[in-house]
C-alpha positions in Angstrom: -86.1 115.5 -11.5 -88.8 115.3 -9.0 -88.2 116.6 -4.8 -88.4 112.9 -3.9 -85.8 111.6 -6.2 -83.0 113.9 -5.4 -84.5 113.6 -1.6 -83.8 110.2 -1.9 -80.2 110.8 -3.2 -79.6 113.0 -0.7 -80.3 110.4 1.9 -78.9 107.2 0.4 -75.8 109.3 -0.3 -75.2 111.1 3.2 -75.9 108.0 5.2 -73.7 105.8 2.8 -70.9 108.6 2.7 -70.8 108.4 6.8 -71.3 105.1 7.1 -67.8 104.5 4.7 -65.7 107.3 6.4 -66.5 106.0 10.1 -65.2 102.4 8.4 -62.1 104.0 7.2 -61.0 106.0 10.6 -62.1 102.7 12.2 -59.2 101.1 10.7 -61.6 99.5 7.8 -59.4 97.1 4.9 -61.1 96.5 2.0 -59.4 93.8 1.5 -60.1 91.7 4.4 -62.9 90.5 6.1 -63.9 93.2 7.9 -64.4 95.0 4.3 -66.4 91.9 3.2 -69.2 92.7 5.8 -69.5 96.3 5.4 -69.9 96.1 1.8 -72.6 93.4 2.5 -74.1 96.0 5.1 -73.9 99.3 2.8 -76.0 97.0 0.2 -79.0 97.8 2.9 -78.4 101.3 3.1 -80.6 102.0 -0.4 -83.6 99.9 0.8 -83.4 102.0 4.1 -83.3 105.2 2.3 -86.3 104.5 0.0 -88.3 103.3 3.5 -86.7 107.0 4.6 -88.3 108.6 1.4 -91.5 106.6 1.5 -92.2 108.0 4.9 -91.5 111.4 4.2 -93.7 111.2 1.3 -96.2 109.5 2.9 -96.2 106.7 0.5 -97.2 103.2 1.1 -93.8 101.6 2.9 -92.3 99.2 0.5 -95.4 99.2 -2.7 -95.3 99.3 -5.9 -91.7 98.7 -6.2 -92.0 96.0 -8.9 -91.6 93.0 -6.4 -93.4 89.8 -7.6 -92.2 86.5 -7.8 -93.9 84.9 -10.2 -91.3 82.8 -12.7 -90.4 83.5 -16.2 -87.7 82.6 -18.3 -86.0 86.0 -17.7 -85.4 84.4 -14.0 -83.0 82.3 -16.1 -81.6 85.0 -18.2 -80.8 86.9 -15.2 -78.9 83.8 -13.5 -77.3 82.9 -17.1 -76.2 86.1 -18.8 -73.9 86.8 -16.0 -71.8 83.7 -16.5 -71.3 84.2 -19.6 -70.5 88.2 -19.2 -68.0 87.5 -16.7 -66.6 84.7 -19.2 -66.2 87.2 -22.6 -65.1 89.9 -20.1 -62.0 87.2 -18.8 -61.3 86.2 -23.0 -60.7 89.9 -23.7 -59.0 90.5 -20.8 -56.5 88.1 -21.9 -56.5 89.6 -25.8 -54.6 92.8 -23.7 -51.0 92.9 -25.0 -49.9 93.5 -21.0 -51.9 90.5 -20.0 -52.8 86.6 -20.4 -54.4 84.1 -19.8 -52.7 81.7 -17.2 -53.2 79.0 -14.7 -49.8 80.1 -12.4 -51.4 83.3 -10.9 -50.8 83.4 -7.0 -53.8 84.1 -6.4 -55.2 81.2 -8.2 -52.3 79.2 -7.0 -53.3 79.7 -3.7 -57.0 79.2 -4.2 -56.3 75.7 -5.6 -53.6 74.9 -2.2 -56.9 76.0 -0.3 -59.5 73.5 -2.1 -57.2 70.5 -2.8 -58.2 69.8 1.1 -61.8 69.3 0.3 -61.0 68.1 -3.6 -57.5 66.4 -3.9 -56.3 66.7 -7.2 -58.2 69.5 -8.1 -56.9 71.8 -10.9 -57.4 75.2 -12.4 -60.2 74.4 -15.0 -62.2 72.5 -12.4 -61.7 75.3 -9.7 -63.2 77.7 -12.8 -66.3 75.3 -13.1 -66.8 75.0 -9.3 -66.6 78.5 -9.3 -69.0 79.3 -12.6 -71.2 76.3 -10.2 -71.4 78.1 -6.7 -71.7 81.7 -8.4 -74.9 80.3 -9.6 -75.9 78.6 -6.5 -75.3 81.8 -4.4 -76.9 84.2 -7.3 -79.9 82.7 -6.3 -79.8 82.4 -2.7 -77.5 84.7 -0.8 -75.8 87.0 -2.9 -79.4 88.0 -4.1 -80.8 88.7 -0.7 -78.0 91.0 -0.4 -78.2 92.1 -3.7 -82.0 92.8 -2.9 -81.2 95.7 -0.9 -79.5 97.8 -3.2 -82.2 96.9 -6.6 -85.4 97.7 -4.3 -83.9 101.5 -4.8 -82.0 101.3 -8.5 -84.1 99.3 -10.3 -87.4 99.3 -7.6 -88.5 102.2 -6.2 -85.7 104.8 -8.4 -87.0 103.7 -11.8 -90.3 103.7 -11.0 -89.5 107.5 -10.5 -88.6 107.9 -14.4 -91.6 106.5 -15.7 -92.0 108.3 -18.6 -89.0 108.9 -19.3 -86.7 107.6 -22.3 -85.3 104.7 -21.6 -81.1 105.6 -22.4 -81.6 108.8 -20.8 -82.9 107.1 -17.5 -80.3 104.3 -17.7 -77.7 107.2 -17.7 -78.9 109.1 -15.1 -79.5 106.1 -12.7 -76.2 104.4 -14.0 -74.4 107.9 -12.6 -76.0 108.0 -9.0 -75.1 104.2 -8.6 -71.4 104.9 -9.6 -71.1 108.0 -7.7 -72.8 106.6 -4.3 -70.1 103.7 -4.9 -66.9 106.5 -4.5 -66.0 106.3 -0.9 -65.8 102.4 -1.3 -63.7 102.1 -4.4 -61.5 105.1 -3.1 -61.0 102.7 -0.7 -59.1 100.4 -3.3 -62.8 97.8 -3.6 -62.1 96.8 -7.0 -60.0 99.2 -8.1 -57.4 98.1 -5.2 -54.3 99.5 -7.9 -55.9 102.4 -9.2 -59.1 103.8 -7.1 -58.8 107.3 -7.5 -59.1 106.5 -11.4 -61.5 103.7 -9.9 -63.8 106.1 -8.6 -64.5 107.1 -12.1 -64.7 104.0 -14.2 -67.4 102.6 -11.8 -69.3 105.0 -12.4 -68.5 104.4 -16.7 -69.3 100.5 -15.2 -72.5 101.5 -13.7 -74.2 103.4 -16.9 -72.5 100.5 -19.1 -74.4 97.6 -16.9 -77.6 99.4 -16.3 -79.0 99.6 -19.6 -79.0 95.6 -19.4 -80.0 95.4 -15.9 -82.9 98.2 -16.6 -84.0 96.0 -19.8 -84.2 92.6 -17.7 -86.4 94.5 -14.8 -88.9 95.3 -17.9 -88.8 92.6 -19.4 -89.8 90.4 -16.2 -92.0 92.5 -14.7 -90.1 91.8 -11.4 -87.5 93.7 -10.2 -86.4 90.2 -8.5 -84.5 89.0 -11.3 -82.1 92.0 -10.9 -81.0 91.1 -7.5 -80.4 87.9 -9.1 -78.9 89.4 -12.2 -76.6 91.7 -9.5 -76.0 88.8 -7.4 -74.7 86.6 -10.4 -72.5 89.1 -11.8 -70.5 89.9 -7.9 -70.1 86.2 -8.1 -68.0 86.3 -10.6 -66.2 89.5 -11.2 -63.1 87.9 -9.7 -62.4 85.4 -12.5 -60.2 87.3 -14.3 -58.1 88.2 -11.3 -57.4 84.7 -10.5 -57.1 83.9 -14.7 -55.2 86.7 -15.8 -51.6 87.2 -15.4 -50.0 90.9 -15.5 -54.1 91.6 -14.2 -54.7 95.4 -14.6 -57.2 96.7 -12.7 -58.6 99.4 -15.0 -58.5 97.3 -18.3 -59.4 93.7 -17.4 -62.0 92.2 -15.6 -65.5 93.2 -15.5 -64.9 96.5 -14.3 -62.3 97.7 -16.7 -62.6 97.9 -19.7 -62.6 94.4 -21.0 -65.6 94.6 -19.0 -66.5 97.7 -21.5 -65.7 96.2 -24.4 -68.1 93.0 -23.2 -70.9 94.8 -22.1 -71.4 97.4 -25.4 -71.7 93.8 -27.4 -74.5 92.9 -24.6 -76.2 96.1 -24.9 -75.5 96.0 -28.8 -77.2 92.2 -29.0 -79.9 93.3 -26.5 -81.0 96.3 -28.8 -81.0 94.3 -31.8 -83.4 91.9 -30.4 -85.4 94.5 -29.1 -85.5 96.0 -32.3 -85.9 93.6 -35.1 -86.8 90.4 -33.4 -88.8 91.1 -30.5 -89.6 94.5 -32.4 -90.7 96.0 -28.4 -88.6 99.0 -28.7 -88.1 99.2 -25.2 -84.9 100.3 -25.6 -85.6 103.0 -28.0 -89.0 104.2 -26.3 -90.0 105.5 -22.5 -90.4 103.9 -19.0 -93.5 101.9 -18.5 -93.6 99.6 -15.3 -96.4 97.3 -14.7 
């Protein structure tokens, strides 16, 4: 690994690291607001660290990072294939013999109290198509800004590092620095709010599952845009199976359990085969090669 990829590690991970421990002897809940907007802040922290690195290095600040805006379809996948990720990763949380599918669940119970002021009448299948609506709307407006600042390191300036490299091998190793610089936040109880000592490692399990897919839609665009998007799309909707799920088990339903598992090995699994046989690119059987 070269001295300005672990540099950059080093950095992103120090400054993270204090950043979360001055929250949590501030009084920080994860759970509230106040957790809300530092997550949204810590997002920034990678983009700072590769402007960090860049300097040091004496690189061009913020080049040939894979930022271009020009449109293709896999603008669309990236907004899409969340939707229906989250979705599959709900339906097999429900398959769990210790949970199911239901529309009593508090929390939903009180989301639907809370929007039957602006929609009267409102119930639980049009709250989950509002929801599936404004996850898409924010995907590609706010929650990809914000999204923006952590994929201008991972799948920006990070993966242009491991050009070169195989393509599993560098989903791996970037999948394990993104689930480790997430520790002091899920120890914290952020999605993991039952379990986050065990949290602490399946995120990082979650992080190598999802960034073979993430990795594969950067390529594929020639953008690193569509990532934010893809990122932004899929914090939209993680909480669906909270809200859907009764006897909702952290570690084994949702997205970042392993439902969430299960659903993205077939997306991975569907992505390869296209790659392979249909699309026959073998990108995700060959090396890194940005353009």
């Amino acid at each position: 690994m070269k001295n300005k990829t672990l540099l950059f590690i080093l950095i992103v991970c120090i400054i993270s690291w204090i950043a979360s421990t001055v929250f949590y002897l501030l009084g920080g809940d994860m759970q509230d607001i106040s957790g809300i907007v530092f997550c949204t802040g810590l997002m920034f922290i990678p983009l700072l660290s590769v402007i960090i690195t860049q300097f040091i290095f004496h690189e061009p600040i913020l080049k040939n990072l894979g930022i271009s805006f020009r449109f293709n379809r896999w603008f669309v996948v990236a907004a899409l294939l969340p939707i229906a990720i989250n979705l599959v990763a709900l339906a097999v949380s429900a398959a769990f013999p210790s949970m199911r599918f239901s529309t009593e669940t508090p929390i939903l119970q009180n989301a639907l109290e809370k929007m039957s002021e602006q929609i009267p009448g409102i119930n639980a299948y049009g709250l989950l198509g509002i929801s599936l609506l404004s996850g898409l709307f924010s995907s590609l407006t706010i929650n990809a800004v914000v999204a923006f600042g952590e994929e201008i390191a991972w799948r920006g300036w990070l993966l242009k590092q491991f050009e070169g490299v195989s393509f599993l091998k560098t989903a791996l190793v970037i999948g394990v620095i993104w689930g480790i610089w997430h520790a002091p936040i899920i120890l914290m109880g952020h999605n993991y709010p039952q379990h986050p000592a065990a949290g602490a490692a399946m995120m990082v399990l979650f992080c190598i599952m999802i960034t073979p897919v993430m990795q594969y839609i950067r390529i594929k665009a020639h953008s690193m845009i569509p990532a934010a998007i893809f990122h932004g799309a899929i914090n939209a909707g993680v909480g669906l199976s909270m809200m859907y799920i009764d006897g909702f088990n952290d570690l084994l339903g949702g997205l970042p359990g392993v439902a969430g598992f299960i659903t993205l090995l077939i997306v991975n699994l569907i992505l390869f085969a296209i790659d392979k046989w249909v699309t026959k690119e073998n990108i995700y059987t060959g090396q890194i090669k940005m353009l």
